[in-house]
C-alpha positions as CSV (number, residue, x, y, z in Angstrom):
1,X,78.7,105.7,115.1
2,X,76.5,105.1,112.3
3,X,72.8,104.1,113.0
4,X,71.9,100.8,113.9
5,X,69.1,98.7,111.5
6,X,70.8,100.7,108.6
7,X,71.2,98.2,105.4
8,X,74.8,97.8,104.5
9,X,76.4,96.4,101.9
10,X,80.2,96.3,101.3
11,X,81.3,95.5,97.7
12,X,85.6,94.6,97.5
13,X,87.2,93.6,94.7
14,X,88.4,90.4,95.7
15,X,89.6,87.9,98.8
16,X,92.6,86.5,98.3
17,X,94.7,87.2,101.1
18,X,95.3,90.4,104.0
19,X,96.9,93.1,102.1
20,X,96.3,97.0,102.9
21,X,92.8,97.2,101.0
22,X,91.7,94.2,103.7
23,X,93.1,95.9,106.6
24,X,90.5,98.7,105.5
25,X,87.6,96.0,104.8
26,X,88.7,94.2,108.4
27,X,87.9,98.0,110.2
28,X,84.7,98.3,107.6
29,X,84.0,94.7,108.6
30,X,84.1,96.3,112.7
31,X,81.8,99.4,112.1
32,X,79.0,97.2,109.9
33,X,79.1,93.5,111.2
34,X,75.5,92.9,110.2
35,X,76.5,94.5,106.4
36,X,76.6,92.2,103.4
37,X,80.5,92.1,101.7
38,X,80.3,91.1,97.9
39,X,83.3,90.5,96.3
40,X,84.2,88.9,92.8
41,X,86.0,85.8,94.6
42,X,86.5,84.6,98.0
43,X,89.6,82.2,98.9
44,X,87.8,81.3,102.1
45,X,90.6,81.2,105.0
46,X,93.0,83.5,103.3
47,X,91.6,86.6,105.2
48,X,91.6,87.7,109.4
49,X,88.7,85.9,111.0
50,X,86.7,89.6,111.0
51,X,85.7,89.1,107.5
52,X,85.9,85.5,106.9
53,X,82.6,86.1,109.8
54,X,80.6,88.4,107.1
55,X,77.8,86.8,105.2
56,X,80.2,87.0,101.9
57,X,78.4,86.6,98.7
58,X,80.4,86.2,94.9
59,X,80.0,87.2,91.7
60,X,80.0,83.8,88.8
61,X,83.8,84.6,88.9
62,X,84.2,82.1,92.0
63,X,83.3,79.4,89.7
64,X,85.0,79.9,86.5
65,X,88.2,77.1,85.8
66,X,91.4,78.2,88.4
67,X,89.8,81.3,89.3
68,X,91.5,80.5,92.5
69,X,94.9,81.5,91.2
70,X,94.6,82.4,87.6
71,X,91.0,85.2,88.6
72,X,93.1,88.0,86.8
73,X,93.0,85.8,83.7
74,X,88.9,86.7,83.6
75,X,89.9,90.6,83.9
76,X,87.7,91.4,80.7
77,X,84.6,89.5,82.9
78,X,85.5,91.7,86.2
79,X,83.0,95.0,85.2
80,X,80.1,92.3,84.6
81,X,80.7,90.3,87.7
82,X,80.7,93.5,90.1
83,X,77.4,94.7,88.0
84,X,75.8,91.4,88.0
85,X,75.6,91.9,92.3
86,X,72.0,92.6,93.5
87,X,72.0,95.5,95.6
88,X,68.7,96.1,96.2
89,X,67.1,96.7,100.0
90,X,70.3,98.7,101.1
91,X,70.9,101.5,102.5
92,X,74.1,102.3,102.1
93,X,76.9,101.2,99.8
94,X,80.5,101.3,101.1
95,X,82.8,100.1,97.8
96,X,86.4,98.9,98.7
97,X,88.2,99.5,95.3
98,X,91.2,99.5,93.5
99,X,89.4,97.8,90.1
100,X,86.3,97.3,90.1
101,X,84.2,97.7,93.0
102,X,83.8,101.3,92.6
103,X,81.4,100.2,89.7
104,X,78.7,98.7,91.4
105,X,75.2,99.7,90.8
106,X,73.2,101.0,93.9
107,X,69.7,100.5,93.8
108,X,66.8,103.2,94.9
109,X,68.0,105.9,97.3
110,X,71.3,104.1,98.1
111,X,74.2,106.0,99.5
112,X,77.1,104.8,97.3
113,X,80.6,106.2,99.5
114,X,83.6,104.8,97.8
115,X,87.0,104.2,99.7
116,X,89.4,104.2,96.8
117,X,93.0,103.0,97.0
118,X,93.3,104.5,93.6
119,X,92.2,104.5,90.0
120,X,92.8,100.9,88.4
121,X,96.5,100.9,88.5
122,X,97.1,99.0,85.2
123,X,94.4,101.0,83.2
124,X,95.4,104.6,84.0
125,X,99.2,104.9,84.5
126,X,101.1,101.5,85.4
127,X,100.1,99.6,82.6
128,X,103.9,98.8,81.6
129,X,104.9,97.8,85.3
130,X,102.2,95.4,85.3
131,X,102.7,93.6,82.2
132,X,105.5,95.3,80.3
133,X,107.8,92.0,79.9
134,X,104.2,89.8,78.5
135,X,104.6,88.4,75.1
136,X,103.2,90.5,72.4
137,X,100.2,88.5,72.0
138,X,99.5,88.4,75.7
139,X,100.2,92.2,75.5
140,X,97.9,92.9,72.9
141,X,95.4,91.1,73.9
142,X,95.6,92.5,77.7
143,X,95.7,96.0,76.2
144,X,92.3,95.4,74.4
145,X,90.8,94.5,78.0
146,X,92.3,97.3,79.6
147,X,91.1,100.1,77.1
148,X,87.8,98.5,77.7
149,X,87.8,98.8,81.3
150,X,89.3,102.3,81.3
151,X,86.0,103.3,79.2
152,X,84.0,101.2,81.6
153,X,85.6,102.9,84.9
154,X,85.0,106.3,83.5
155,X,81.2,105.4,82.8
156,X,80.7,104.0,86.3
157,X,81.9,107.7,88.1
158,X,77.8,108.5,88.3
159,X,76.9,105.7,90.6
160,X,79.5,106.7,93.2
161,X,78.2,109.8,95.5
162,X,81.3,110.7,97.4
163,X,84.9,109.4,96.7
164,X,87.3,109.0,99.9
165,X,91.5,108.7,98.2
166,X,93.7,107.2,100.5
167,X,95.9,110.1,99.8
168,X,96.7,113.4,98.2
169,X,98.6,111.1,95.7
170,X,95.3,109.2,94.7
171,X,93.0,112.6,95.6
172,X,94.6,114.2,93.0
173,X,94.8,110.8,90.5
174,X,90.6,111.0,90.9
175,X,90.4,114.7,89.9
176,X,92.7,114.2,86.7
177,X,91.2,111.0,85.9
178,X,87.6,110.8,86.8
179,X,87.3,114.8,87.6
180,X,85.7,114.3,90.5
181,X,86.7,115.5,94.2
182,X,87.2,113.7,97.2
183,X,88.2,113.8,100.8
184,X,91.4,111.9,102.0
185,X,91.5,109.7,105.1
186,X,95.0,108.0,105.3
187,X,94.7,103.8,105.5
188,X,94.6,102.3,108.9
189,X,98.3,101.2,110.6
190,X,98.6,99.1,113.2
191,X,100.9,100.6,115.9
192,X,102.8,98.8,118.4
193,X,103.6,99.7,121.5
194,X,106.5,102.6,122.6
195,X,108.4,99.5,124.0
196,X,108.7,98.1,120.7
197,X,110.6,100.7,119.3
198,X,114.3,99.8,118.6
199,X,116.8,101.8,118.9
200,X,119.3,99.4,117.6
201,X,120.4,97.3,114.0
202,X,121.8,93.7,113.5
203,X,123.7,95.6,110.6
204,X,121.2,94.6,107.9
205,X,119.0,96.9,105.4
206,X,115.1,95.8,104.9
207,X,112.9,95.3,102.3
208,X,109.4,94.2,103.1
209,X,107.6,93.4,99.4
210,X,105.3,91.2,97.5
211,X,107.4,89.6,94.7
212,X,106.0,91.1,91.4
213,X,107.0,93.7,88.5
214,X,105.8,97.5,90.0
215,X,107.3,96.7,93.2
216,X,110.8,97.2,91.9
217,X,112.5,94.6,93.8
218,X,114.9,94.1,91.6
219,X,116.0,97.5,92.0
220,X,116.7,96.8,95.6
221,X,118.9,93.5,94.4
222,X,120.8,95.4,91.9
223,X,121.8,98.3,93.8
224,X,122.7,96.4,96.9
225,X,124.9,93.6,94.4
226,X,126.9,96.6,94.2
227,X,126.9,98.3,97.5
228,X,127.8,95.4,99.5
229,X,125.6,96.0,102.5
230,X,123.6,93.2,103.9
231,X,120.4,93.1,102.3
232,X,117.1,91.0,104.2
233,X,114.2,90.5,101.6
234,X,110.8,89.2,102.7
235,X,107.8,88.5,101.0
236,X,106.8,85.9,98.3
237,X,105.2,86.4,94.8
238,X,105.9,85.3,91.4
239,X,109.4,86.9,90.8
240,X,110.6,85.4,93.8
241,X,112.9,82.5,92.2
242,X,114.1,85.0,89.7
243,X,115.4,87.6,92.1
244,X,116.9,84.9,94.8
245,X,119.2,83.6,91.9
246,X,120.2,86.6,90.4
247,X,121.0,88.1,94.0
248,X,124.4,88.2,95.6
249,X,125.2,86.6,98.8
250,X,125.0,89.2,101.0
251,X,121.2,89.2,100.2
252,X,118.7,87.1,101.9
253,X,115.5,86.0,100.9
254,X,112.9,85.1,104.0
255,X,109.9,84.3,101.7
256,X,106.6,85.0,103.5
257,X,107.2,85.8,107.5
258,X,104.2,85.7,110.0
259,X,103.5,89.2,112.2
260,X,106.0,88.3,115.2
261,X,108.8,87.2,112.5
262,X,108.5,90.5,110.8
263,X,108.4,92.7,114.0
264,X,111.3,91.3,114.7
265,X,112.6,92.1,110.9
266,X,111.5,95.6,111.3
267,X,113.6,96.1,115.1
268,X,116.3,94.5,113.9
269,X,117.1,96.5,110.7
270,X,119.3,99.6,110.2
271,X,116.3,101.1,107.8
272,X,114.1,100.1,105.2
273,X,114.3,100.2,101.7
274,X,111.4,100.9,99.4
275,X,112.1,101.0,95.8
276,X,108.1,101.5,94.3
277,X,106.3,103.8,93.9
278,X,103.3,103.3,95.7
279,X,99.6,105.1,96.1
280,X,99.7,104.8,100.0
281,X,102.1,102.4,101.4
282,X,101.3,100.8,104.8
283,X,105.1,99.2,104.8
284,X,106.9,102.4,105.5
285,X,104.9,103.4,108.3
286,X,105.0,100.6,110.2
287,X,109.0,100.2,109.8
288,X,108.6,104.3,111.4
289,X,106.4,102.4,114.0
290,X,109.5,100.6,115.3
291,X,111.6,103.7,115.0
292,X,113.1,102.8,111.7
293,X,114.1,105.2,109.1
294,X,112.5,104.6,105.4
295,X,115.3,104.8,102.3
296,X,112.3,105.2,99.7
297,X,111.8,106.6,96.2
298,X,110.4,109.8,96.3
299,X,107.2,109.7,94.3
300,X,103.6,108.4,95.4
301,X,102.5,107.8,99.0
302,X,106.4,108.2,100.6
303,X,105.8,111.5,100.2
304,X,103.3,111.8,102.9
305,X,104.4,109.2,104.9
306,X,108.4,109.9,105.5
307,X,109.7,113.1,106.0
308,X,112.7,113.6,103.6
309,X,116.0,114.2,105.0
310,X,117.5,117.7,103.6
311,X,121.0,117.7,103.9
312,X,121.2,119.1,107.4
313,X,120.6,119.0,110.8
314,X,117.3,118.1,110.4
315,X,116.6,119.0,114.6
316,X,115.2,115.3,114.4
317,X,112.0,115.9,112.5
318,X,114.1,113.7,109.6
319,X,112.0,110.0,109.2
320,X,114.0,108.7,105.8
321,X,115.7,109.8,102.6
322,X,114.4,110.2,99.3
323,X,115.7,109.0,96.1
324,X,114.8,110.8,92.9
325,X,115.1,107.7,90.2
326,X,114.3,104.0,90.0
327,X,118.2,103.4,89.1
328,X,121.2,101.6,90.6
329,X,123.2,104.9,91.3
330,X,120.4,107.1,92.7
331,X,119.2,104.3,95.4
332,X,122.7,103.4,95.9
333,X,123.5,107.5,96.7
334,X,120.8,107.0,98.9
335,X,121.7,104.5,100.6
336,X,125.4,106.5,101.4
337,X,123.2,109.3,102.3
338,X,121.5,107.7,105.0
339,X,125.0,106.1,106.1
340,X,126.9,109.1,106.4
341,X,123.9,110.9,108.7
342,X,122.9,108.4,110.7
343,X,123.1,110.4,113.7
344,X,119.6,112.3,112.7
345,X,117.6,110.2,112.5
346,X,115.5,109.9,116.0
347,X,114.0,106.3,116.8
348,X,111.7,108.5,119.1
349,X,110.8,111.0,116.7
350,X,110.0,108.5,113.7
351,X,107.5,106.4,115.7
352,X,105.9,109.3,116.7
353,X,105.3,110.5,113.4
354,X,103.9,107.2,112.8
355,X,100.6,107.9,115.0
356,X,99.1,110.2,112.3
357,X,98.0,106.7,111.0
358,X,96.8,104.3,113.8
359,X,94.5,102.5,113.2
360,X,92.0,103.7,115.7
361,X,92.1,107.2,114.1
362,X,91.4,105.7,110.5
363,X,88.1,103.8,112.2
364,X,86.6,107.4,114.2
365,X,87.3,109.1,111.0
366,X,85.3,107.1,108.5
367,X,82.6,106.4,111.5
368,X,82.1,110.4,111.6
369,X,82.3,110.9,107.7
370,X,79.5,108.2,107.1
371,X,77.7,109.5,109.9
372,X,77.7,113.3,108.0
373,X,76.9,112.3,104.9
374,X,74.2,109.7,106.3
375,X,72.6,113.2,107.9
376,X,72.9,115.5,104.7
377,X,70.6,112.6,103.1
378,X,68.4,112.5,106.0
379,X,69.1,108.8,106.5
């Protein structure tokens, strides 16, 4: 446990709502309650009652026209706003980034740690999932922002001291972009109880998803428009309308489900489906939390999170099946994969290799690697 009377402060991108980055903050948020959490903007009430409790401080960003909704409209203002935060009098600084965060400048003898969920996705490799269907002046004008915070994020390596990736997949996007090392401690999963697992389907496939571009959604309405199979979607975002009307009808669309709504999803389906590719991805370990098997594209964080099915017996270690291309035919091969060898797949043996991510592990882990490097600079 990491000393008490030690001066924290916690800089996070943004709050906006409880996605996987504020499941990590919430368990950050546990271990430091007395720390300081700067972020660029704060929707009050949209995160768990943990953080909303911090003493939350903003960058100018909270007060600029609609930030609200339209903040990633100020993108070319977000390296500024993070640098604009007075971190002076701490001890320790724990960044929480995925943009900017990472960036913040530590004052004095300040430990700067940062968990990172990955190089900025849009500035190093996903530019064209993110904004590939913009208008061309839109486009151009994003791409300007971007090639200026790429430069920026590479300037800002210096002030960070140790670099944890939330996977191999993002450990080895920080040596290739950044060339720096880090240690990997896998994101925090909430795991239910052995009694939760279901062993049985309501005959329905699952895809649990925000509604935007680099999710691949669409993928999942395409292929299953011509499979046939029942398809349940949940999750809202800004593609939602788009997808519900060019979706068959034996596709449903939930929109945004509370926890007990989606447990329910996640016992009730025959497996998920998970067409992105992702740097971690919470969703497919806690569908393997309820015994479910994952159908997910084989690239990113899948990879260390579902063990592939080979093509044999599998003696029950099998979690999922991979497919090798974001296309129509390779999901849909998939998908008859997974039908044809049902059999293997062990409700049992899926939730158990779930428990590599509880939660409770993710907390001990970054208590003890804080508390190491805390010693090796004699705080």
């Amino acid at each position: 446990m990491p000393k008490s009377g030690l001066r924290v402060a916690i800089v996070h991108d943004w709050l906006t709502g409880m996605r996987g980055g504020e499941k990590c903050l919430e368990v950050f948020c546990e271990i430091f309650p007395q720390a300081t959490v700067f972020t660029l903007l704060h929707n009050k009430g949209s995160v768990s009652p943990v953080i909303e409790s911090m003493d939350i401080r903003t960058s100018f960003i909270q007060g600029m026209p609609g930030a609200a909704r339209g903040y990633r409209n100020y993108l070319p203002l977000f390296s500024r706003a993070v640098e604009s935060f007075d971190l002076s009098g701490y001890d320790l600084v724990l960044s929480s980034s995925h943009c900017v965060a990472k960036g913040a400048r530590p004052r004095g003898k300040a430990l700067h740690i940062c968990y990172c969920y990955t190089p900025v996705r849009y500035a190093w490799k996903f530019f064209d999932q993110y904004f590939g269907d913009s208008g061309s002046l839109r486009r151009a004008l994003i791409s300007f922002a971007v090639k200026r915070l790429k430069k920026w994020d590479l300037s800002t390596n210096k002030r960070v001291d140790y670099f944890i990736a939330i996977s191999d997949n993002v450990k080895n996007r920080i040596k290739d972009y950044y060339s720096r090392s880090s240690d990997v401690i896998y994101p925090p999963v909430k795991i239910p109880s052995e009694s939760e697992v279901s062993p049985d389907d309501k005959g329905y496939y699952l895809v649990v998803s925000a509604m935007e571009p680099y999710k691949k959604v669409d993928l999942a309405v395409k292929a299953f428009n011509a499979i046939g199979e029942k398809l349940v979607i949940a999750g809202k975002g800004s593609r939602l309308e788009e997808l519900r009307s060019s979706a068959a009808e034996n596709i449903e669309f939930t929109g945004w489900v509370d926890d007990e709504a989606l447990a329910d999803l996640y016992k009730g389906c025959k497996a998920l489906v998970f067409p992105g590719e992702e740097d971690f991805g919470i969703v497919p370990v806690e569908a393997q939390s309820y015994g479910k098997p994952v159908i997910a594209y084989g690239r990113g964080g899948a990879r260390e999170t579902v063990r592939a099915f080979d093509g044999k017996n599998d003696s029950g270690n099998a979690t999922g099946v991979f497919f090798g291309e974001q296309t129509v035919d390779s999901l849909a091969g998939a998908v008859r994969v997974f039908e044809e060898n049902g059999s293997v797949f062990d409700p049992v043996s899926i939730r158990r290799n779930s428990l590599r991510f509880d939660r409770k592990n993710f907390k001990r882990s970054i208590e003890d690697y804080i508390d190491s490097k805390l010693a090796e600079k004699g705080c």
